[in-house]
C-alpha positions, 0 to 999 in steps of 0.5 A, a space after each residue: 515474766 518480769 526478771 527479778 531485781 537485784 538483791 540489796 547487796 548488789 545495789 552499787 552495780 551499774 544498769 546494763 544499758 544507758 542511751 547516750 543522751 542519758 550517759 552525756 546529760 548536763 545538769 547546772 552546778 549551783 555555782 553557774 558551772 556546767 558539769 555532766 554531773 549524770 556522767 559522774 554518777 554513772 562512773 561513781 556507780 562503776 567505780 563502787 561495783 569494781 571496789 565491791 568486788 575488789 573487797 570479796 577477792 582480798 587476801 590480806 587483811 590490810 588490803 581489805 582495810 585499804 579497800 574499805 576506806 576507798 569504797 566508803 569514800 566513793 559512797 560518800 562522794 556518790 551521795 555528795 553527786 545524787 544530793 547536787 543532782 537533786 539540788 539542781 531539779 526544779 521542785 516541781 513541775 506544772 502538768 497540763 490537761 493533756 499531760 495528764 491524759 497521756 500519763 496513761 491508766 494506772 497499772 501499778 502491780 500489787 505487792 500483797 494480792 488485794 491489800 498492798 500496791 508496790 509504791 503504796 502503805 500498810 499500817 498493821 494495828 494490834 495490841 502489845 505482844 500480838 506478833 506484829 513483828 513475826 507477820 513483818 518478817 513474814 512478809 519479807 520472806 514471802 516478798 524474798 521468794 516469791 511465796 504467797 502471804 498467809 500461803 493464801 494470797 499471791 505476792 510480787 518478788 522483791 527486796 525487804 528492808 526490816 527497821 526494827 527497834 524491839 528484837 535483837 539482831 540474833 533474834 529477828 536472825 532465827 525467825 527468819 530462819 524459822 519463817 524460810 524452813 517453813 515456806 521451805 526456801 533457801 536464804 536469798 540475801 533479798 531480805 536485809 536489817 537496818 543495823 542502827 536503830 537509832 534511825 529516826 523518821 523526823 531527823 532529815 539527816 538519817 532519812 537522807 543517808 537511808 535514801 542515799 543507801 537504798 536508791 536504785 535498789 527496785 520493788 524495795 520494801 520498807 518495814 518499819 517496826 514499831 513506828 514510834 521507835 523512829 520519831 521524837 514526837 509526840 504522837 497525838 500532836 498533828 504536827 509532829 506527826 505530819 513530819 513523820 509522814 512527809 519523811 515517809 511520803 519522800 521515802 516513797 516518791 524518791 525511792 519508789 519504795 513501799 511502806 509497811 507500818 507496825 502501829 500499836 493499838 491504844 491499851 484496854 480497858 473501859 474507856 479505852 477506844 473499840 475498833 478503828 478509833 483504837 489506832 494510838 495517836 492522831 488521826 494524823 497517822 491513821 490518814 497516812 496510810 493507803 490500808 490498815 489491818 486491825 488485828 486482834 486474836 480471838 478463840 485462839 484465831 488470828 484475825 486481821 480486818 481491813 479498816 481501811 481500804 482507798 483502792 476498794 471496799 473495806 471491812 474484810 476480815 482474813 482469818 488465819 493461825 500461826 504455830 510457832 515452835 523453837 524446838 522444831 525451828 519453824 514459824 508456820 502462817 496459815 490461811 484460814 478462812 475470809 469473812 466479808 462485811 456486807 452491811 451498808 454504808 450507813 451501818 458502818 457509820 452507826 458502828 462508828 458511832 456507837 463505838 464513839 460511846 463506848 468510851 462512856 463520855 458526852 459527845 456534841 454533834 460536832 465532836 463526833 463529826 471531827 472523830 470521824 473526819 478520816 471517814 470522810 461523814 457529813 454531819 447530817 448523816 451524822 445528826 440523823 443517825 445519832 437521832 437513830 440511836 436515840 429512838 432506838 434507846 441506845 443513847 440519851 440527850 441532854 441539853 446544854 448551853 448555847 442550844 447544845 446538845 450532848 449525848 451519852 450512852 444510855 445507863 452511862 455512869 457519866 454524869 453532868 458533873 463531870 463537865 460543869 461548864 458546859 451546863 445551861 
């Protein structure tokens, strides 16, 4: 059994054992001097622990201050140390065909059973005020304890960072309070705040300084709450949001973190988008991550349905009720049932194409095979089952310059006059 990792709080402290090699490793200083940067890092690391503890055993308020300036100082050269060390290693490097092979099988363990790989991203989809951040928080303590998601599915040890932009320190404090009295455990120091949310994802600066404070921590998890507190961006715009997930791909590959996004759903309505297009923003962001968890309430059950899923089949929908009472101090998550989608590929795309409709707008062939570009659907699947719903009365066509075709739903109040230029 693997032992657990150390909690956030001692994250400064020094690895047990380290070969030689790696305590005398050189590595080129960019002004063309050798330093053994690597040695220097450990002894910062050692220095750091010392400092720390230093700090708890201070009797005098001056003595404290004193050790506060010098720990923050050791931290800052630390991070000066880790950024040459990165600035001297080369920005890639080329694997051959053997390399490959000798790289191994994959056996990256799972965070979350069947929904989230250590390393890996979830997106978690809802509406406004439909407890994304209580299930968030949730999942920090279970990771903290050890104790099973949902009370149903088995989740590794770990350390839980929380960026979150919407619940004051004091709040999110007793829902965690709430979530530990009912797993029934005691606080752990594994789940831990960021105090500042005016972090943002596409500011290099402040995606440096958290790496700079994280690294070395393992089985890290990085909740982020909701996504678009922490960027400036606009989240239609491709690019700006590939600058929100290159932040997030390097918080990953550096940190070896795993991410968990709470992403709001677009707002109701008549022409609002239905089921997976329902994710705000570009497709961008929906392409990002490895699982997204649609999650709605109906007749009083919570029901999360995986929209996405690259390590396997996707469509499954977990059921569960969460009972929340401040009066008794206690947040319960409990597992109700599993509901699996047994439809066929072609099914699903026909859903996805009948939900395009639902927006009550016109759609070329080509519009719809750029909507459903994250699913990966060839555009000849696409135009025979468009055909398809045609024959079965469920849209109708309209020809339009140029031998293009529109189609709309069948009874839609969408007329031609609402796109005159494109009339033949």
């Amino acid at each position: 059994m693997n032992a657990l990792p150390p909690a956030i709080p001692s994250r400064w402290s020094m690895e047990e054992e380290r070969t030689k090699e790696e305590a005398n490793a050189h590595v080129k200083h960019p002004e063309g001097q050798e330093e053994p940067l690597e040695m220097e890092r450990f002894a910062l690391q050692a220095g750091m622990a010392e400092l720390q503890i230093a700090l708890e055993k201070a009797t005098t308020q001056q003595e404290r201050a004193q050790l506060r300036k010098d720990l923050a100082k050791a931290k800052a050269h630390y991070a000066e140390t880790l950024k040459l060390i990165e600035e001297s290693r080369p920005p890639y490097e080329i694997l051959t065909e053997q390399d490959l092979e000798e790289l191994g099988e994959d056996e990256t363990p799972e965070v979350i059973e069947g929904l989230l790989k250590e390393g890996g991203s979830l997106m978690i989809v809802s509406p406004g005020g439909l407890i994304k951040s209580w299930l968030g928080q949730h999942i920090a303590q279970c990771q903290a304890s050890g104790s099973d998601f949902l009370g149903r599915y088995a989740v590794r040890e770990g350390n839980s960072l929380i960026v979150d932009a919407e619940n004051l320190p004091k709040e999110i404090r007793a829902r965690l309070r709430m979530i530990r009295k009912s797993l029934g455990i005691e606080i752990t120091n594994r789940v831990c705040l960021l105090s500042k949310p005016e972090f943002l994802l596409d500011n290099e600066k402040n995606v440096d300084d958290l790496i700079g404070l994280l690294r070395g921590v393992e089985r890290m998890t990085i909740i982020i709450d909701p996504l678009i507190r922490f960027h400036t961006g606009n989240e239609n715009s491709a690019q700006d949001m590939s600058r929100v997930t290159r932040a997030l791909n390097r918080m990953q590959r550096e940190l070896g973190a795993t991410i968990i996004l709470m992403q709001h759903q677009t707002k109701p309505g008549f022409m609002a988008p239905k089921g997976i297009h329902a994710v705000r923003g570009s497709s961008e962001l929906y392409a990002w991550p490895d699982m997204v968890l649609m999650c709605d309430r109906k007749d009083g059950e919570y029901r999360g349905t995986v929209a996405k899923n690259r390590y396997g089949r996707d469509g499954q929908t977990i059921v569960w009720d969460t009972y929340i009472d401040e009066e008794e101090g206690r947040a319960d998550f409990t597992f109700l049932r599993e509901e699996s989608a047994e439809i066929t590929r072609d099914e699903r795309v026909r859903g996805w194409i009948s939900d395009l409709f639902e927006t009550d707008k016109e759609w070329t062939i080509q519009e719809i095979h750029q909507a459903l570009q994250a699913h990966r659907v060839g555009i000849n699947l696409i135009r025979g089952m468009v055909k398809r719903l045609e024959l079965d009365g469920e849209i109708e066509h309209r020809g339009g310059a140029h031998r293009k075709g529109f189609y709309r739903k069948k009874g839609s109040s969408v007329t031609a006059s609402f796109r005159p230029e494109l009339l033949s």
